[in-house]
Structure formats: structure tokens, C-alpha cells
C-alpha positions in Angstrom: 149.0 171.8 135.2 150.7 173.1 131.7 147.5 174.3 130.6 147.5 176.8 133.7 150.5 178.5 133.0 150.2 182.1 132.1 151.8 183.2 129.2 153.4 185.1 130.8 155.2 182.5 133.0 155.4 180.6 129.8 157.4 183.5 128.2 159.6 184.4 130.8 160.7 180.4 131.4 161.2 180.4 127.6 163.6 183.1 127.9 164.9 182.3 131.4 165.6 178.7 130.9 169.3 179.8 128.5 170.4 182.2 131.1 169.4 181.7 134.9 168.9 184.5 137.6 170.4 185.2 141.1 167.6 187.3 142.0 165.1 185.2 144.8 161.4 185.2 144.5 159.9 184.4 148.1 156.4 183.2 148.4 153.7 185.3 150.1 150.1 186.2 149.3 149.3 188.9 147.1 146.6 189.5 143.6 146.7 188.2 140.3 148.0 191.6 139.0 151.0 191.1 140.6 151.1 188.0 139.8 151.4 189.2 136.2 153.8 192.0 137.3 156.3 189.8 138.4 156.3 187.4 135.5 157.4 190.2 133.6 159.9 190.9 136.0 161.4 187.3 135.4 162.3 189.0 131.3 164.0 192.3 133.2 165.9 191.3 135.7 167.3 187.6 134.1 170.4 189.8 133.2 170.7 192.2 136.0 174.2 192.2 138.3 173.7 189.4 140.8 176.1 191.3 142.8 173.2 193.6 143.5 170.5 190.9 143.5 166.6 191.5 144.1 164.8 189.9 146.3 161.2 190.3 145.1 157.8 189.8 147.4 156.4 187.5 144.8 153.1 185.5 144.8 152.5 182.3 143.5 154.1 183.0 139.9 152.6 179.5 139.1 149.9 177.4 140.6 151.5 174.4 141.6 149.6 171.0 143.7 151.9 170.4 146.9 151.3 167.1 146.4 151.3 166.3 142.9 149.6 163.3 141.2 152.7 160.8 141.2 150.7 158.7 138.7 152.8 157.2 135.7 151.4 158.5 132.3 152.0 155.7 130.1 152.9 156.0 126.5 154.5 153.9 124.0 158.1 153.7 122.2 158.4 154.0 118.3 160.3 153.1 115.6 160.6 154.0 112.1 158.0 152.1 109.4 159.2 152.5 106.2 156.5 150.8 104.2 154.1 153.4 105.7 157.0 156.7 106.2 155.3 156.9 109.6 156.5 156.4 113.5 154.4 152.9 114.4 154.2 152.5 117.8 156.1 149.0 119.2 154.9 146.2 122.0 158.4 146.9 124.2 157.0 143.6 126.0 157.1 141.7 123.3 159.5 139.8 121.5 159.1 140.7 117.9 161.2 143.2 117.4 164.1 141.8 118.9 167.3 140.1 116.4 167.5 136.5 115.7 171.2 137.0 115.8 173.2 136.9 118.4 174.6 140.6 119.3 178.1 141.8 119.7 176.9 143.7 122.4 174.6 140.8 124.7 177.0 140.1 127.2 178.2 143.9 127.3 176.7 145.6 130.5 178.6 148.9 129.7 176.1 151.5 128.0 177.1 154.6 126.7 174.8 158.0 127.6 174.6 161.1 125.9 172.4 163.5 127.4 172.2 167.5 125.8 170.0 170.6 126.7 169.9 171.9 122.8 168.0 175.3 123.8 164.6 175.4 122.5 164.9 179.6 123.0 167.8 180.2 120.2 167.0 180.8 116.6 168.3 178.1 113.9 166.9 175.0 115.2 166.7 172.7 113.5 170.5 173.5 112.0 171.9 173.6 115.7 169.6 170.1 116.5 170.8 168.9 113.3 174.8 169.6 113.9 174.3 168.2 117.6 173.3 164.6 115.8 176.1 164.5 113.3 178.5 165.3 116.4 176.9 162.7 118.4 176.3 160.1 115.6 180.4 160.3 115.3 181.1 159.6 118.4 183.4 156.5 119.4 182.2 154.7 121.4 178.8 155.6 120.1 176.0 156.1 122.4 173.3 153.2 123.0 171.5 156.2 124.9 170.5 159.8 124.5 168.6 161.8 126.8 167.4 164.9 125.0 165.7 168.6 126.8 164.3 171.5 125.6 163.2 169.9 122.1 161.0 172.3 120.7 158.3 171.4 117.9 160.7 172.6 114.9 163.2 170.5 116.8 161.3 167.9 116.9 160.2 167.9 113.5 163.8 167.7 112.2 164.5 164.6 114.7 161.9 162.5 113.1 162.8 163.1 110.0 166.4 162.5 110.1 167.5 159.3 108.5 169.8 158.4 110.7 167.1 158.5 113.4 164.5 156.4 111.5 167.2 154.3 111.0 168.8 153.4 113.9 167.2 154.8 116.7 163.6 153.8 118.8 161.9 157.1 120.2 159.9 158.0 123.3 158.3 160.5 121.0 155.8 160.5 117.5 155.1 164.0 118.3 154.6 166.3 120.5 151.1 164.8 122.0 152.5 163.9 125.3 154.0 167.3 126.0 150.7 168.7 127.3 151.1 171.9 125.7 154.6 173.1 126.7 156.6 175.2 124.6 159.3 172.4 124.5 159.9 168.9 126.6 162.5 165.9 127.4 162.9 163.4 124.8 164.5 159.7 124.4 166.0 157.8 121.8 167.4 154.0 122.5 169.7 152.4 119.6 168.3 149.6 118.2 171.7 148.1 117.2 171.9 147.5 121.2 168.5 147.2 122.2 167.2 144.4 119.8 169.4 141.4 121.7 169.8 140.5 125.1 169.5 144.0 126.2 165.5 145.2 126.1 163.4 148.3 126.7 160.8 148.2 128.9 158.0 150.7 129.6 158.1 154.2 129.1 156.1 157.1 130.9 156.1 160.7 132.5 155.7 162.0 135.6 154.5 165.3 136.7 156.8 167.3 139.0 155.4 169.6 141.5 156.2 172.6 139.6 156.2 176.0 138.2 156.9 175.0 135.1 154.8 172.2 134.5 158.3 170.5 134.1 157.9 166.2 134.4 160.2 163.4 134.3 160.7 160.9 131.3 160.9 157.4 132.9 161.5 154.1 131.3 163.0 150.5 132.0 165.4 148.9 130.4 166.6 145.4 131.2 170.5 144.0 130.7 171.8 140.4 130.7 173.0 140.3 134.1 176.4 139.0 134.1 177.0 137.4 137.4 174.3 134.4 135.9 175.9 131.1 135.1 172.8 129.9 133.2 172.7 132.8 131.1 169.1 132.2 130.3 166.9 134.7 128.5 164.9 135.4 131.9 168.1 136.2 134.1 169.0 140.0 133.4 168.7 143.1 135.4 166.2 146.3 135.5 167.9 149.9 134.9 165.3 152.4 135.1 166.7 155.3 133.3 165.4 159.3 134.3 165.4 162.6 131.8 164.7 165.5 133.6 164.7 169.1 132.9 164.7 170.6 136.5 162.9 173.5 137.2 164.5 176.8 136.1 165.6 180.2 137.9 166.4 180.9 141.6 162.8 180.7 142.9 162.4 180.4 146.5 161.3 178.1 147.7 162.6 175.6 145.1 161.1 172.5 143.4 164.1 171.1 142.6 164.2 169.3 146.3 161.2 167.3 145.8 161.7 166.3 141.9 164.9 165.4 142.7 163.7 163.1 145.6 160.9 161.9 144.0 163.2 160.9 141.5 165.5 159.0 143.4 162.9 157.3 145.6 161.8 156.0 142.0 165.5 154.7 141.3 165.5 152.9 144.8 162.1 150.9 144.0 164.0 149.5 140.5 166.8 148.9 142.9 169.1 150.6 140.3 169.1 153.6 137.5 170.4 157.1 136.5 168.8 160.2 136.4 170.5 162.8 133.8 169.9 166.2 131.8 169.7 169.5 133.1 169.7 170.2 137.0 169.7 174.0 137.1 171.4 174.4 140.4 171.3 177.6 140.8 170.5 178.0 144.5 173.2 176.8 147.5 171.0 173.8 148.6 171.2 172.4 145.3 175.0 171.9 145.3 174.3 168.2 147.3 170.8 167.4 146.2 172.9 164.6 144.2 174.5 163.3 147.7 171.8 164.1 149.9 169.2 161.2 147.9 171.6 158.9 148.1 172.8 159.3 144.6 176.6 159.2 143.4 177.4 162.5 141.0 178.9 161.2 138.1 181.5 163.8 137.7 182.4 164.0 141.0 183.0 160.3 141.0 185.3 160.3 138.4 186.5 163.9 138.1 186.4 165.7 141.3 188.3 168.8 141.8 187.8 169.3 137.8 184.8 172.3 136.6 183.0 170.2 134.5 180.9 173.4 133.2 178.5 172.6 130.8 176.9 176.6 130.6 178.6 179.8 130.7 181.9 178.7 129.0 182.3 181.1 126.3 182.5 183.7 129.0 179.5 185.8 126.8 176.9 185.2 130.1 176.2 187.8 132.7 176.6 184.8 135.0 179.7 182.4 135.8 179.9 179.3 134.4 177.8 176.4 135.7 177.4 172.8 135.6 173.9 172.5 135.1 174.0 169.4 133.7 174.5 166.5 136.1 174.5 162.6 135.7 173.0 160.5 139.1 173.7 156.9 139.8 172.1 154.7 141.8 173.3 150.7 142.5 175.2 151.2 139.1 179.4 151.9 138.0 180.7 154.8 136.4 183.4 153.9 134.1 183.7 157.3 132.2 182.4 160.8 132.0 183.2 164.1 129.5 182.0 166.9 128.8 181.2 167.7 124.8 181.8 171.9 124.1 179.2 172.9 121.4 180.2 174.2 118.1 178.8 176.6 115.7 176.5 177.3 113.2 176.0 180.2 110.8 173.1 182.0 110.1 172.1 182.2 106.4 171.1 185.7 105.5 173.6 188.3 107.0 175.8 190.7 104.9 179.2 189.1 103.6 177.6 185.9 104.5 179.9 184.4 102.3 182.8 186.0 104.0 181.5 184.9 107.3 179.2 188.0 107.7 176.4 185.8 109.4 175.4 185.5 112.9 176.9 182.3 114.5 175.3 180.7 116.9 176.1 178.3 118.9 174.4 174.8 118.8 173.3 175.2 122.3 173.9 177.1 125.7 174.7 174.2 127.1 177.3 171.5 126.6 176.4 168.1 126.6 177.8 165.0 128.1 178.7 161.4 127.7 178.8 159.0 130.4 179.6 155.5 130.4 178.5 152.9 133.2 177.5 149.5 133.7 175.9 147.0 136.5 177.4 146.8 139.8 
């Protein structure tokens, strides 16, 4: 489906994915010129007044299957080899991996989740990426989790190279193979101080969403001691299936959000438990209770309701109001504790006075992150 984006579409979503719009595109039939016209629309009018929104006759901006192939797109996890300085892909059904040791961590059913949209559209990269994993790697308690979006090559590139990542971290991704030609794509990383015990990964794969995007979902399985066993044999634990998205961008109606969203949470229900997390874009009305309406329980509003919880639009610099696009989703699990984490700033090299603070600073991303902490039922 990527590879039939326009790049045009490509370029506007690029753009449009740090700042959403309030204008609403409506479906109807029309030619492949104006097809074109309107993705450039998407770069004109992403900062216009939504006070005096546009509705816009639009065409299909994007080919997209109504019914999307739902098949699983298997892939493999990977750690660090040091012997070889390369990724090496690992048997997350086998054993050999796993400590001889007993963990600290076995019988602890609480994991800690950090998941952070680190703008793939900004300049400084791999700086911002790189200051977003020294904040996160100092974090108390320390995540056993981290969902990732919008990880662009250069992003990427600095990920895999980081020691503390080769070190203590498994990843979803070697490279960017399995992103089918996007611009940037969801990526996970599991800790393997807490996933080389009791607690083990299972498989990971992607889904493709019915989008204009070519957005997809980053699934895998995880599997926890479960604590309510008085044998506490090996073979008695508990399947989490854990969910990255990156829901589609920009007030587009109609919306795909609906349907990843529910296909999402009609995967939770068939593991019988999991979280879906990242960022939710809702930038439409219906998608204030997409969360309630699957059957899910919001994270935030669990614990925090009646509190913002903004995680875009803080710095009050956006044509928009604040937002909180990014959302965490439970299903048959607790939520012991949730908080945003504000982004900080980096300095471009390169300006006048840069020594006296002349440089551009940027922030590391548009969007805040968060860390959630839950556990089994």
C-alpha cells in the first residue's frame, strides 16, 4: 500500500503529522489532478484559522483497501552481537537467551511503559532522539518497555548504535526493511534485564491498517509469571499482547482511525489481555471515546480524570490548542500509574553567538511522551 502513496501525500503527512488540521476532507469522486491539487492543499492549509475551517470536496487523497489484508507480517526480535558489531536476530521461542539466575524482577507483574512520538519532520535528529534516551535511560523506575513512532532512518541509525541500546535493550528493528518504504515507522525495544527470566517475549509482527497513510500496527506477545499460580512452574504465566500504533494523521473525513482502533482491540480481546499505546491523533469529535467505545479503559482517565494530560501543543507556539494525542489503552490489565514526560531542548550547532546561546533550539519532539505503569489483573 506504501508504495502507492504519492509523494505528494507522502510530503504533506511528513509535514502534517507535527501539526494537525481542522480543515475536513470529504470523500467524493473526482480526477487524479485533483487528486494532486489537494495534497498540496494538505502543506497550505495545515496552519490556517480553524475558526474559519475549509471544508474541501476531496477525492480519494490515498488509495486505501476497505477491507485490508489483516494478515500478520512476521518478523524477528534482535539483540546486540558483539563478537560480530551486528544486530543477530533471536529464537524469542526458545530458551537460550534467557538467565540462569534467578531475576529480581520474576515474580514482579508490574511493567513499566514509555511510549514517545520523537518527530521524524524536525531537524536535529539524531541529537533530539539521542537526548530522549538519556532522559528515558534515567528514569526511576526504569522502563522494561518503550514504544517508539515516527523513527526516521537517521533516527534509526543513531538507535542502533547507541551503547546503551546494544547493551541493554532487544529491538523489533535491524533496519528499516520492514517499513515498506515509509518516510518513518513504529519501533520497539524490550529490556533484557527484565525479559531474560520468568518474564519472555514472544512473537513480533505488523499489521496493515486500512489507511491513507500506509500507517500499521507493531504487535508482539509477551508472557508474565502469573501470580495467582501456587505451583509456580515455568509453564504457568500469562500472555500480554502489547500494541504501537501511529494512528492516522489530520482531520480526514471519513476517518481511519475507527477501524485501526477496532481492529486493534478486537486483537487485545483474542490474547484476552494487552495495551495499545503511541500516538492517537484525535483530532475529530468521534475520536474523543474511541478508547471507551472498544471496550478499552484510557489510562489517563483512569487514573487522572479531570487533569489535561496534553502531550502536543504545550508550549503554546501551535496554531492549534493543546492535545492529548498520545493515549495509553488497557484491556483485562491494572493501571497503577501514569505521567506525562515535557520534552526538553536541544541547540542547533551553527547559528551566530552560538556560544552565547545564538542557535536555534529545538525541541526534542512535538510531542511529550509518557510513562505508564500496570500489571495483571
Amino acid at each position: 500500500m506504501a508504495s502507492r502513496i504519492t509523494p505528494a501525500l507522502k510530503a504533506a503527512e511528513f509535514d502534517a503529522c507535527r501539526k494537525f488540521t481542522r480543515f475536513a476532507i470529504t470523500k467524493t469522486s473526482t480526477t487524479p489532478m485533483a487528486s494532486n491539487t489537494i495534497s498540496r492543499l494538505l502543506g497550505r492549509y495545515k496552519n490556517s484559522d480553524s475558526r474559519s475551517a475549509t471544508s474541501l470536496q476531496s477525492p480519494n487523497i490515498s488509495h486505501f483497501s476497505k477491507e485490508p489484508d489483516l494478515t500478520p507480517k512476521y518478523q524477528n526480535w534482535h539483540e546486540f552481537n558483539p563478537s560480530t558489531q551486528r544486530w543477530s536476530c533471536i529464537d524469542a521461542t526458545s530458551s537460550y537467551h534467557a538467565s540462569s539466575t534467578p531475576q529480581a524482577t520474576d515474580h514482579d507483574t508490574n511493567l513499566v511503559l514509555a511510549t514517545w512520538n520523537i518527530d521524524a519532520g524536525e531537524a536535529l535528529p539524531q541529537p533530539r532522539t539521542s537526548a530522549i534516551l538519556s532522559h528515558l535511560s534515567n528514569l526511576t523506575p526504569s522502563p522494561d518497555i518503550i514504544f517508539l513512532q515516527e523513527v526516521s532512518r537517521p533516527s534509526l541509525e543513531l538507535l542502533l548504535g547507541d551503547e546503551r541500546i546494544r547493551e541493554s535493550w532487544f529491538s523489533s528493528e535491524p533496519d528499516s526493511k520492514n517499513w515498506g518504504g515509509q518516510i518513518f515507522a513504529t519501533m520497539t525495544l524490550l529490556s533484557k534485564a527484565r525479559f531474560s527470566g520468568r518474564a519472555r517475549m514472544g512473537p513480533v509482527w505488523r499489521v496493515k491498517f486500512q489507511s491513507k497513510f500506509g500507517r500499521d500496527a507493531l504487535c508482539c506477545d509477551i508472557f508474565l509469571p502469573d501470580p495467582g499460580s501456587a505451583s509456580g512452574e515455568e509453564g504457568d504465566e500469562k500472555c500480554v499482547r502489547l500494541v504501537n500504533v501511529h494512528l492516522d494523521s489530520l482531520a480526514i473525513v471519513p476517518s481511519c482511525r475507527p477501524h485501526q482502533l477496532a481492529t486493534m482491540a478486537s486483537s487485545l480481546r483474542s490474547a484476552e489481555r494487552g495495551i495499545i499505546a503511541g500516538d492517537f491523533n484525535p483530532v475529530l469529535p468521534e475520536d474523543k471515546t474511541l478508547v471507551e467505545e472498544n471496550g478499552l479503559v484510557d489510562a489517563w482517565h483512569e487514573l487522572r480524570k479531570g487533569e489535561d494530560g496534553f502531550t502536543w501543543g504545550i508550549d503554546g507556539k501551535a496554531s492549534y490548542p493543546p492535545n492529548r494525542m498520545d493515549k495509553v489503552a488497557l484491556l483485562g490489565l491494572v493501571v497503577r500509574d501514569i505521567e506525562v514526560m515535557d520534552s526538553g531542548t536541544v541547540v542547533e550547532p551553527g547559528g551566530r553567538d552560538v556560544g552565547q546561546g545564538g542557535g536555534r533550539i529545538l525541541p526534542w519532539s512535538d510531542h511529550s511522551g509518557l510513562r505508564c505503569t500496570f500489571g495483571l489483573a
